[in-house]
mmCIF file as gemmi writes it, N, C-alpha and C atoms, coordinates in Angstrom:
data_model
loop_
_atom_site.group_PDB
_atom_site.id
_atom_site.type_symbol
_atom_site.label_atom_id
_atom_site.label_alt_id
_atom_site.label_comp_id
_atom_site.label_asym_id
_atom_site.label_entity_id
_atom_site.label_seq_id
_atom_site.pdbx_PDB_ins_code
_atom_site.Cartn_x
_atom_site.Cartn_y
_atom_site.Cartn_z
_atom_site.occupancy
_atom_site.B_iso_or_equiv
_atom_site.pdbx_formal_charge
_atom_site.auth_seq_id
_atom_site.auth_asym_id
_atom_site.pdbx_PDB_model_num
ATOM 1 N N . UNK Axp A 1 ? -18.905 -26.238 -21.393 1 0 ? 1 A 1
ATOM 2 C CA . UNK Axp A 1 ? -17.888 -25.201 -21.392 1 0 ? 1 A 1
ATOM 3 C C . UNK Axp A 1 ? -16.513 -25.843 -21.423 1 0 ? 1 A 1
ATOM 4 N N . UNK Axp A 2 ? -15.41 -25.103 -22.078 1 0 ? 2 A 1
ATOM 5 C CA . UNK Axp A 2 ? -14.271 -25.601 -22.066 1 0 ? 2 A 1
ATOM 6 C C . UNK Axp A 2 ? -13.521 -25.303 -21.346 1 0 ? 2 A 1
ATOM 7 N N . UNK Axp A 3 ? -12.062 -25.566 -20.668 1 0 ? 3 A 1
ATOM 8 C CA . UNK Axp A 3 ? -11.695 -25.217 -19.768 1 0 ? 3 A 1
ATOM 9 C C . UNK Axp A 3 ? -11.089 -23.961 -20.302 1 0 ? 3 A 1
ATOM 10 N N . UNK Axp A 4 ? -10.582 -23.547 -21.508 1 0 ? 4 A 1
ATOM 11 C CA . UNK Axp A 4 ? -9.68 -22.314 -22.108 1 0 ? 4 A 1
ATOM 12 C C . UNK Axp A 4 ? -10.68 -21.098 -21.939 1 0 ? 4 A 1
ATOM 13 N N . UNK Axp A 5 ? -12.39 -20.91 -21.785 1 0 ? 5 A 1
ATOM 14 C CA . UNK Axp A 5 ? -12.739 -20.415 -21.656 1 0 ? 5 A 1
ATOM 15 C C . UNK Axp A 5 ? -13.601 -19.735 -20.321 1 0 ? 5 A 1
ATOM 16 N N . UNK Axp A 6 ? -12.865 -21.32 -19.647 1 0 ? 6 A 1
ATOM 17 C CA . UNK Axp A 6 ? -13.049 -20.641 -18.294 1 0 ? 6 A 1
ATOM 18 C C . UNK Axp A 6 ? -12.066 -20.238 -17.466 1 0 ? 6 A 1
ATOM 19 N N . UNK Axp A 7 ? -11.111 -19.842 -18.106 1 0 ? 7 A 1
ATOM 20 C CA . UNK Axp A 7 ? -9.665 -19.235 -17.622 1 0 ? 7 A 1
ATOM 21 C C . UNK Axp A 7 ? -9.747 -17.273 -18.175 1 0 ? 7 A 1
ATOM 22 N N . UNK Axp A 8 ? -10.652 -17.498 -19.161 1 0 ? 8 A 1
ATOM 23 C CA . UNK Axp A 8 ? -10.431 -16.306 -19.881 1 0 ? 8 A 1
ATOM 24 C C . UNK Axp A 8 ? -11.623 -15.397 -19.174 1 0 ? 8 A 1
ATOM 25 N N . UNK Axp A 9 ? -12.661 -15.963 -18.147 1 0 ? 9 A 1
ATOM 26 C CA . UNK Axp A 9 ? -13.884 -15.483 -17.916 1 0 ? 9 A 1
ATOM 27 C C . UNK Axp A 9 ? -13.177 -14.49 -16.435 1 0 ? 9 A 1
ATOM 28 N N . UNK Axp A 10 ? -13.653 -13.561 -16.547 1 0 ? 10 A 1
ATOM 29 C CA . UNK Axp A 10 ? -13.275 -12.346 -15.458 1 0 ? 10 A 1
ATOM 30 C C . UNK Axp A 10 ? -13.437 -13.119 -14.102 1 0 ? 10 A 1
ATOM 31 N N . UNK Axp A 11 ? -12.446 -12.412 -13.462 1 0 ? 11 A 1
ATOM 32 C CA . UNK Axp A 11 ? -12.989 -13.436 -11.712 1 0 ? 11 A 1
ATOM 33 C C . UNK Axp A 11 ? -13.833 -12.28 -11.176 1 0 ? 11 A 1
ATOM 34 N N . UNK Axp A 12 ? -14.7 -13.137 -9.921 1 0 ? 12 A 1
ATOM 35 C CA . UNK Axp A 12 ? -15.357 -12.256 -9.099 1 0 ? 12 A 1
ATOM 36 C C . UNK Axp A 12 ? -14.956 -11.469 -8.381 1 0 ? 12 A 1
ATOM 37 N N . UNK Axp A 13 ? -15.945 -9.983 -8.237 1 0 ? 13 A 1
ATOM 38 C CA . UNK Axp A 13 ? -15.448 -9.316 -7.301 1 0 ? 13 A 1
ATOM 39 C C . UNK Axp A 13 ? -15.424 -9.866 -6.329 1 0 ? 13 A 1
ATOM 40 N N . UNK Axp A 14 ? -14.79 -10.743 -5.561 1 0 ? 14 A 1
ATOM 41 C CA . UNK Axp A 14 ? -14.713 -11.166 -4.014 1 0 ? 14 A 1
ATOM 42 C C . UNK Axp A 14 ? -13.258 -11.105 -3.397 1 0 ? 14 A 1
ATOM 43 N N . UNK Axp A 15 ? -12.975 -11.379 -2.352 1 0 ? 15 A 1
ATOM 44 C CA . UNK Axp A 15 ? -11.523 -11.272 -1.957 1 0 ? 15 A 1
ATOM 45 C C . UNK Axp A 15 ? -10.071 -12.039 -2.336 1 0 ? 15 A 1
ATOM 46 N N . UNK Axp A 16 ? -10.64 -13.039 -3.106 1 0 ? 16 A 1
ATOM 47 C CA . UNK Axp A 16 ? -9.893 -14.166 -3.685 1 0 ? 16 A 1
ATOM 48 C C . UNK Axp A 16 ? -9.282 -13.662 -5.294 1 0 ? 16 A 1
ATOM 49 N N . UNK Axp A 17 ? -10.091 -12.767 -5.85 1 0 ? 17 A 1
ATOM 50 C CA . UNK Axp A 17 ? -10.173 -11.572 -6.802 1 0 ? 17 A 1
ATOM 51 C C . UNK Axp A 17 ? -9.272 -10.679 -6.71 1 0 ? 17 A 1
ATOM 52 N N . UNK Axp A 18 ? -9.626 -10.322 -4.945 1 0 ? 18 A 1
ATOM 53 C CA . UNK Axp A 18 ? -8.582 -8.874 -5.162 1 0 ? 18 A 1
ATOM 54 C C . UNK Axp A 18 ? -7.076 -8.994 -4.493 1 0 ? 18 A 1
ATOM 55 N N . UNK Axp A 19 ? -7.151 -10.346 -3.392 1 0 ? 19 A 1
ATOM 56 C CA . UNK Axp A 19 ? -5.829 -10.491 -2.975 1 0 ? 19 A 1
ATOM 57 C C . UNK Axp A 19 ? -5.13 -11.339 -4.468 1 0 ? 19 A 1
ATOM 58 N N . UNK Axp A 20 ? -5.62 -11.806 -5.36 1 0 ? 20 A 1
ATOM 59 C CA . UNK Axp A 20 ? -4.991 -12.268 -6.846 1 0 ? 20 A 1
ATOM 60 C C . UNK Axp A 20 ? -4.412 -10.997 -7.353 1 0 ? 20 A 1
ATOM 61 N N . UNK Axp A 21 ? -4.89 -9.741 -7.473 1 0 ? 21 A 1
ATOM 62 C CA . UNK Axp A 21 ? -4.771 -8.727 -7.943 1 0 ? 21 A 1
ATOM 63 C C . UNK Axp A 21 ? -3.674 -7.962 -6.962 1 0 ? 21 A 1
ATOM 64 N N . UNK Axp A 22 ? -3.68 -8.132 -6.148 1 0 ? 22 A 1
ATOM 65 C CA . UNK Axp A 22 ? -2.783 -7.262 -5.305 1 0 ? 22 A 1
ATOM 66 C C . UNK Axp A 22 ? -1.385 -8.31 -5.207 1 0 ? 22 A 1
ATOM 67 N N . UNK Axp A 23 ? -1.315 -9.089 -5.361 1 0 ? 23 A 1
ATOM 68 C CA . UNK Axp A 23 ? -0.312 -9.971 -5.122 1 0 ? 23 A 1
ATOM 69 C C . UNK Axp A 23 ? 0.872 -10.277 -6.12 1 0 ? 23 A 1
ATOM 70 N N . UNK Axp A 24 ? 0.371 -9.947 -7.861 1 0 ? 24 A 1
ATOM 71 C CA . UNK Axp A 24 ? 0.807 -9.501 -8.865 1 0 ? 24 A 1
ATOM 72 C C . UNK Axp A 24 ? 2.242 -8.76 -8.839 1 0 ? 24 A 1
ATOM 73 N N . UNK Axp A 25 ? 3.356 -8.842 -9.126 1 0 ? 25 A 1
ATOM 74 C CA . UNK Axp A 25 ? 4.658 -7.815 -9.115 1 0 ? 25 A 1
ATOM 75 C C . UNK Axp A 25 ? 4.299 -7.148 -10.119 1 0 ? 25 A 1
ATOM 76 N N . UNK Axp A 26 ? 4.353 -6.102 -9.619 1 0 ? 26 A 1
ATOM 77 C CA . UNK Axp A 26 ? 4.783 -4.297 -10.41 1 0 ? 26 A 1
ATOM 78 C C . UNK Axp A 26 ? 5.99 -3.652 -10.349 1 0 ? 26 A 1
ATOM 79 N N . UNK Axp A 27 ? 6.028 -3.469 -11.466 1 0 ? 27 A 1
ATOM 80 C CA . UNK Axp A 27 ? 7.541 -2.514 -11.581 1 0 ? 27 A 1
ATOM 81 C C . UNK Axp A 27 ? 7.1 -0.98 -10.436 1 0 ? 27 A 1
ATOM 82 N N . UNK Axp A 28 ? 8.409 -0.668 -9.966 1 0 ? 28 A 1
ATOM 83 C CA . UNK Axp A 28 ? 8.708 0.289 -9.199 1 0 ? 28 A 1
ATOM 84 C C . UNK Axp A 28 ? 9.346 -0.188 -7.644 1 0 ? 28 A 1
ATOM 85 N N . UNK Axp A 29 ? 9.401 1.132 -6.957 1 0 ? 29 A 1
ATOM 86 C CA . UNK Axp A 29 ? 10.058 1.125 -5.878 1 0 ? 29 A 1
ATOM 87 C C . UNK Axp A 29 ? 8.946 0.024 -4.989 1 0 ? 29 A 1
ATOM 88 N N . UNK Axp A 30 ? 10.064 -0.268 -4.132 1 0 ? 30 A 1
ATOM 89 C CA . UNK Axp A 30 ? 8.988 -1.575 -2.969 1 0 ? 30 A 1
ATOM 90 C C . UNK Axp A 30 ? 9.399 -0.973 -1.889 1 0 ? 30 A 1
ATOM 91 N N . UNK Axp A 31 ? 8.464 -0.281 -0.824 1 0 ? 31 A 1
ATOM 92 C CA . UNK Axp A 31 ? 8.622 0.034 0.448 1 0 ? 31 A 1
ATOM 93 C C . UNK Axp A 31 ? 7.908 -0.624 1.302 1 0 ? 31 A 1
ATOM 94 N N . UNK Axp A 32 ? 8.33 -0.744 2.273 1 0 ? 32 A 1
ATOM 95 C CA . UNK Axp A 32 ? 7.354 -1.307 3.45 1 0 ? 32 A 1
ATOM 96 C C . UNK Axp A 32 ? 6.936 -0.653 3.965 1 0 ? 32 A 1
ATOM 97 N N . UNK Axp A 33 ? 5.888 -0.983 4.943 1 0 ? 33 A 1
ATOM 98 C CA . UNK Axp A 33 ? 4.737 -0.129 4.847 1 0 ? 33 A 1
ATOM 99 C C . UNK Axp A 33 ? 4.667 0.514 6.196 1 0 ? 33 A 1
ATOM 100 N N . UNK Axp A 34 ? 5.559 -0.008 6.888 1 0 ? 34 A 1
ATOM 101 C CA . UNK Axp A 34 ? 6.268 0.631 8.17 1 0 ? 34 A 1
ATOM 102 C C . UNK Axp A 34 ? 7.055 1.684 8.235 1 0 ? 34 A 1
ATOM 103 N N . UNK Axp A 35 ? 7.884 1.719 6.858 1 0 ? 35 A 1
ATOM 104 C CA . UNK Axp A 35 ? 8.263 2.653 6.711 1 0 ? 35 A 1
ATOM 105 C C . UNK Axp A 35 ? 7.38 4.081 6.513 1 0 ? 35 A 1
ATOM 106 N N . UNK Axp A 36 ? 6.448 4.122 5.052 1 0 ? 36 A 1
ATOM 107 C CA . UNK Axp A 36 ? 5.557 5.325 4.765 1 0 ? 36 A 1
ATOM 108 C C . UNK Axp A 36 ? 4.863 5.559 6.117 1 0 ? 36 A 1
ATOM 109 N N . UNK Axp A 37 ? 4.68 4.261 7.086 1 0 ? 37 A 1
ATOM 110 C CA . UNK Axp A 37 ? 3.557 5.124 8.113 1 0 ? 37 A 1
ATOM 111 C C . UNK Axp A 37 ? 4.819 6.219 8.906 1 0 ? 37 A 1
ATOM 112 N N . UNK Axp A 38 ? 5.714 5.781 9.211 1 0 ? 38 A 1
ATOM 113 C CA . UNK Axp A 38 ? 6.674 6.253 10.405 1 0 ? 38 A 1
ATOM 114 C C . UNK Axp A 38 ? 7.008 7.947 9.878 1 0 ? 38 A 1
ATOM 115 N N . UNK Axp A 39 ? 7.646 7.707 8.726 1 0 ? 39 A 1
ATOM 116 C CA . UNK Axp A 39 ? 8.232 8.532 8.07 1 0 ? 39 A 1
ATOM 117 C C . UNK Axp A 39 ? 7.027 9.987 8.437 1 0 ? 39 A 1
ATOM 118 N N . UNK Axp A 40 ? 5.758 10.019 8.304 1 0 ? 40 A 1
ATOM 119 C CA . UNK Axp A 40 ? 5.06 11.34 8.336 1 0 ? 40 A 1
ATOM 120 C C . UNK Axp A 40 ? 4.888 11.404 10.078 1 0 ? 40 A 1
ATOM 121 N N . UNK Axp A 41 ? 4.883 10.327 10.508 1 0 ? 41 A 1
ATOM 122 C CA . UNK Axp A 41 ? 5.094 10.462 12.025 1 0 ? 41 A 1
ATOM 123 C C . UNK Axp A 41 ? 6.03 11.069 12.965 1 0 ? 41 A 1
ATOM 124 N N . UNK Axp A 42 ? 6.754 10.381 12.318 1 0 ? 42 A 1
ATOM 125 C CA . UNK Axp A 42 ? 8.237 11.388 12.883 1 0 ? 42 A 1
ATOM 126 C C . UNK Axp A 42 ? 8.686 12.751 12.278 1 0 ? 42 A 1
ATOM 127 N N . UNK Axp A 43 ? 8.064 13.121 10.897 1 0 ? 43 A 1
ATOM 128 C CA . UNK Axp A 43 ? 7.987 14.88 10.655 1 0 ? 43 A 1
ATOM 129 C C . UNK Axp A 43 ? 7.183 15.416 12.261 1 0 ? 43 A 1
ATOM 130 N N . UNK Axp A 44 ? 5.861 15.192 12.223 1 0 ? 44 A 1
ATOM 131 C CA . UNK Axp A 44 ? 4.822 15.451 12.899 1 0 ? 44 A 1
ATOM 132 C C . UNK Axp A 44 ? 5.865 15.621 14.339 1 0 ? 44 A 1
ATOM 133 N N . UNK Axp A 45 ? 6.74 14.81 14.605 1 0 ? 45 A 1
ATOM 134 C CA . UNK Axp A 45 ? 7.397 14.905 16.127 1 0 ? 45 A 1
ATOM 135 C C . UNK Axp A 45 ? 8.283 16.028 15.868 1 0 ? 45 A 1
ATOM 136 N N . UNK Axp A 46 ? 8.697 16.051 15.117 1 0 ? 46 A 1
ATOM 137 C CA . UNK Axp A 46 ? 9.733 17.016 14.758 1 0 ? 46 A 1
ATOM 138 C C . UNK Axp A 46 ? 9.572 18.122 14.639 1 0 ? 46 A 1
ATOM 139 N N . UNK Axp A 47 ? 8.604 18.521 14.144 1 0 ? 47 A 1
ATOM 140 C CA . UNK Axp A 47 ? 8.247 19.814 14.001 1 0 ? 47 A 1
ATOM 141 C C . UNK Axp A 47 ? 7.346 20.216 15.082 1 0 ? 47 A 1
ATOM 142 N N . UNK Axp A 48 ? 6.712 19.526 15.616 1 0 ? 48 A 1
ATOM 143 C CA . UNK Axp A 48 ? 6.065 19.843 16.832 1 0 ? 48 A 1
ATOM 144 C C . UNK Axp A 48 ? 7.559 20.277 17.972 1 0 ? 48 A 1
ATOM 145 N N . UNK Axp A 49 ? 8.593 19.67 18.075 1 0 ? 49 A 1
ATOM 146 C CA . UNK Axp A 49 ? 9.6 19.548 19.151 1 0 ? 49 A 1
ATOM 147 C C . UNK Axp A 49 ? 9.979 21.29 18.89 1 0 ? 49 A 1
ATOM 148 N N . UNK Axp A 50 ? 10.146 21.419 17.587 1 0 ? 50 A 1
ATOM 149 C CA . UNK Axp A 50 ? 11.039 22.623 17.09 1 0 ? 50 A 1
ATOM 150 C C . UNK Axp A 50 ? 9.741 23.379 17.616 1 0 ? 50 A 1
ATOM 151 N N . UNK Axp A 51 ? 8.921 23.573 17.459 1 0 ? 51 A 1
ATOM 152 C CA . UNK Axp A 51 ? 8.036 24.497 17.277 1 0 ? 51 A 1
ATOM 153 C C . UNK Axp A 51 ? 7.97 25.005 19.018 1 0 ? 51 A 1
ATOM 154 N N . UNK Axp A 52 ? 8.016 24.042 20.132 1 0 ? 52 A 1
ATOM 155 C CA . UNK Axp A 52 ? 8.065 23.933 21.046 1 0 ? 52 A 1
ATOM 156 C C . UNK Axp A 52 ? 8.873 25.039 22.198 1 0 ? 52 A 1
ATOM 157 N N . UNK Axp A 53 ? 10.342 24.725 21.408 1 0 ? 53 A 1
ATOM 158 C CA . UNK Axp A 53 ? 11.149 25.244 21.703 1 0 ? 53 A 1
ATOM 159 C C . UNK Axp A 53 ? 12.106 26.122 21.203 1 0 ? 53 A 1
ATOM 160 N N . UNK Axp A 54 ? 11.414 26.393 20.216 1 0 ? 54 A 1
ATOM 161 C CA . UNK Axp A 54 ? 11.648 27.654 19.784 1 0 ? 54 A 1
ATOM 162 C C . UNK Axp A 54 ? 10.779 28.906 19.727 1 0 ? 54 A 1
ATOM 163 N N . UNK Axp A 55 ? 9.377 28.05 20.382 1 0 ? 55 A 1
ATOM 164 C CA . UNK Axp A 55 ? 8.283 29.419 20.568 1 0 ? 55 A 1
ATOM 165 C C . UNK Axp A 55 ? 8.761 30.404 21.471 1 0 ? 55 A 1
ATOM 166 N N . UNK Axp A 56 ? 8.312 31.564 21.088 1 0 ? 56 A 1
ATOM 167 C CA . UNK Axp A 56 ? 8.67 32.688 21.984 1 0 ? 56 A 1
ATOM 168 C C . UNK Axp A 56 ? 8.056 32.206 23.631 1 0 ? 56 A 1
């Protein structure tokens, strides 16, 4: 085998595979991931607070 064709051969599904794949830059927005968790967390407080005190 040559080496040009073992560059071109699919990698395995294993984790070395998919952190290669995830590690890749993509166009778009970059958030951290602290952020998306917080952000529905703190609706959830919020509207619970309002709901609270504004119940009859």
């Amino acid at each position: 085998m040559s080496s040009s064709s073992k560059k071109s051969a699919p990698l395995p599904a294993s984790s070395g595979g998919l952190m290669r794949f995830f590690e890749d830059e993509t166009k778009g927005f970059k958030i951290d991931p602290k952020i998306v968790v917080s952000i529905p967390i703190s609706l959830i407080v919020v509207s619970w607070t309002i709901e609270l005190f504004l119940a009859p």
